[in-house]
N, C-alpha and C positions, 0 to 999 in steps of 0.2 A: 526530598524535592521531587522525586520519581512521582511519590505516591503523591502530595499533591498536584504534579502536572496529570496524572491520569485521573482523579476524582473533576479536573477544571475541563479534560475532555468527556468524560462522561456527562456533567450537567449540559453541556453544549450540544453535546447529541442528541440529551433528551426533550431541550427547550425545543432543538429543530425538530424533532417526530410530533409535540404537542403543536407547533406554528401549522403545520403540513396537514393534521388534524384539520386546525381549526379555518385553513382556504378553501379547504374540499368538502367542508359543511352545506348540505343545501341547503341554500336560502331561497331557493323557487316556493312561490306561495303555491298550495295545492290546486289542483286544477277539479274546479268545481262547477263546470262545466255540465255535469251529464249529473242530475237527480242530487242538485244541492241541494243544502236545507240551509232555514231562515230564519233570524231573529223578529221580532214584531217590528224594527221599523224599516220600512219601504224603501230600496236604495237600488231598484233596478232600471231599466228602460223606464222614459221621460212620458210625459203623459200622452197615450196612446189616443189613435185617432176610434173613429166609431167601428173600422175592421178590425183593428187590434185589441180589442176588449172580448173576455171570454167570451165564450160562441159567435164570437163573429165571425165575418169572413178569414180572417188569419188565420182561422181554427180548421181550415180544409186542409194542411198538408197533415195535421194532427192527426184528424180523423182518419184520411186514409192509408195511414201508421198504425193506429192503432185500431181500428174496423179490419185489417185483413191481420192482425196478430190473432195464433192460436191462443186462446185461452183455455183451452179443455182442463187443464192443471192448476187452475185456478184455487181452487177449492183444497187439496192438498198442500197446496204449498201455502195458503191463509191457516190454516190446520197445525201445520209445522212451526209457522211462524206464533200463533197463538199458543203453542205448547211453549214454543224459547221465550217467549213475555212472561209466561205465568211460573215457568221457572226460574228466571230471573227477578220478579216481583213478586215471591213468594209471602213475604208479609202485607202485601197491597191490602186495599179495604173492598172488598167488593167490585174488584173489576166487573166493568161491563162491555157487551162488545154492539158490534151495529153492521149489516150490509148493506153499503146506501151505491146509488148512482152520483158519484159525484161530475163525470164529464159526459155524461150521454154515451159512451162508447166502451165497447170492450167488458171487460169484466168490472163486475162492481167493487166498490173498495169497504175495505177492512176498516173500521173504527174500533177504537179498544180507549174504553174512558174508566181512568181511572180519578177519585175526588181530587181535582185541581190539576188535572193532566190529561191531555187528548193528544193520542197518535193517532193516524191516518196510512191508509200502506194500499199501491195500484200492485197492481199482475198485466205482466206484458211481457213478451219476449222471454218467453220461463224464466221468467222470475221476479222475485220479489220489490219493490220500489218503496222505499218510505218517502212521503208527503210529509210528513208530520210525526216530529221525535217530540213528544212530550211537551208540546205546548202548552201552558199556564195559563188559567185562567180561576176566578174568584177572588183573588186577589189585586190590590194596586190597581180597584178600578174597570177588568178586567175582567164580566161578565158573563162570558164566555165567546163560543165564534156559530156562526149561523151560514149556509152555502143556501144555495140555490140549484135543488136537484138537475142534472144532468145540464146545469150551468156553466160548468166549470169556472165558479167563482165563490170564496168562502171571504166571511166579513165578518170583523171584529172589531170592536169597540174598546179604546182604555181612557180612562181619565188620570188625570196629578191634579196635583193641589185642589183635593178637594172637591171636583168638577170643574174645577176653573178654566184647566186644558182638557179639552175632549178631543180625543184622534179617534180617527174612522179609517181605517185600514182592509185593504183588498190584495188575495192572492187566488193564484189560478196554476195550473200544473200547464208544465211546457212541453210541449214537443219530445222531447227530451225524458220527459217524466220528472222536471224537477220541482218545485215546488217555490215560486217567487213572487215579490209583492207585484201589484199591477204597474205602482208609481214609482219613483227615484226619490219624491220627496213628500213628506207629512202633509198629509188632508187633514186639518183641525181647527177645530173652536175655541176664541177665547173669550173667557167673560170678563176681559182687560182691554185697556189697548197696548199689545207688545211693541213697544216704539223702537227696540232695539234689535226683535224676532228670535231672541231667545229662548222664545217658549215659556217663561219663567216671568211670573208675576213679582216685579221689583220694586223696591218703594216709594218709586216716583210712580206705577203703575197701577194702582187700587183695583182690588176685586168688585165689580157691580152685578151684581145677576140682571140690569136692565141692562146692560150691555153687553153684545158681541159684536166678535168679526172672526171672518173667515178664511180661513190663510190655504194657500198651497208652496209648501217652504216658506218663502219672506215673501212671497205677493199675497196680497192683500186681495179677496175676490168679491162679487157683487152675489148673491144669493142665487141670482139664476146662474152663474159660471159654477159656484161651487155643488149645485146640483144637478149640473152636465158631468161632475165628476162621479156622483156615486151611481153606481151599480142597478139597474132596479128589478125585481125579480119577485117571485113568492119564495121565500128565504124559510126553512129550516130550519130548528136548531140541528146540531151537530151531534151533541149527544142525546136529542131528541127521543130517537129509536134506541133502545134497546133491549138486547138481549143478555140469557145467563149463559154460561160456558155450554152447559146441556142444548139448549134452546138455539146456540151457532152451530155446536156440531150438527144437530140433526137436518141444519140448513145448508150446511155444507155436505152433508153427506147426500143429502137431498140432490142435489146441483153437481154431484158427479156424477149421479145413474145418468 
């Protein structure tokens, strides 16, 4: 009887240490605040007036954030960061790399394309910032993404069904250095009419290529509203420019004399 009353306090001890466990778990979502990263669809601040759009005027306190940052170390530490990718993607196909101006200011950013993957990476405040962890494209539609040199604004295209749904998608680097779409909700085309704004051609819904409309989420916009919303700019491509590993370092080394 001993031994069974001590085995019935032992499991009771042990249930309580696993409960005690499982209160003190955080459940805080992480704070992604300062140089988030993003999936393709758009889910930030609501649709921006004409100052809140890259290089507008919103873009002053940016600038003079990132116009009085040291970047002399720029170049090193792109360097660095280029040795940890090609170590880590040591069976990659031909990576390629790029130095482009993407926001006007500071140091220019690191592009490294690999076939159907583009990262992006600023230098500010010694150190390293990704824009862009491996973003996809050639696939599902997904053409690739095009910016607008020292715009700070990068634009990409995806279709479903076929072209049936076309999204136009816009992101720009923050204050903050982080990387987020321009909109909160889907800029897109459809060659239906979505009665229900599911995005999703259903079968009361028929595909017509004579037919579109143009949505921002579930409203419904007139051609000249929904071309108030795009971007306009002399656009890039992204992985446009580039160079071989040889051909960055000498430009990097270049850029630190």
């Amino acid at each position: 009887m001993k031994r069974k009353t001590l085995l019935i306090l032992i499991a009771a001890l042990v249930s309580a240490s696993l409960l005690a466990g499982c209160q003190n778990k955080n459940t805080d979502a992480p704070d992604n605040t300062e140089n988030t990263e993003n999936t393709d669809t758009p889910n930030a601040n609501d649709t921006p007036n004409a100052d809140e759009q890259p290089g507008g005027a919103a873009g002053n306190t940016d600038s003079e954030q990132k116009d009085d940052t040291d970047i002399s170390g720029y170049a090193e530490a792109y360097l660095e960061t280029v040795n940890a990718f090609n170590d880590e993607y040591k069976n990659a196909e031909n990576p390629t790399y790029a130095l482009i101006d993407f926001d006007g200011k500071g140091a220019p950013e690191l592009v490294i394309n690999m076939p159907g993957l583009v990262s992006m990476y600023t230098y500010a405040n010694g150190r390293i910032y990704t824009l862009m962890d491996g973003f996809g494209y050639g696939v599902g539609g997904n053409g690739g993404y095009d910016y607008i040199p020292g715009g700070n604004t990068l634009r990409g295209f995806n279709n479903d069904y076929a072209g049936a749904v076309q999204y136009e998608n816009y992101y720009h680097m923050t204050e903050r250095y982080g990387f987020e779409p321009l909109y909160d909700k889907d800029l897109y085309i459809t060659l239906f009419d979505d009665k229900n704004h599911n995005q999703t051609p259903d079968d009361d819904e028929p595909i017509d290529e004579n037919t579109k409309h143009l949505y921002y989420g579930s409203s419904e916009l007139s051609e000249k509203d929904y071309a108030s919303m795009q971007i306009p700019g002399e656009y890039k491509q992204l992985t446009g420019e580039t160079m071989s590993f040889d051909e960055l370092k000498k430009a990097l080394a270049d850029a630190g004399k």
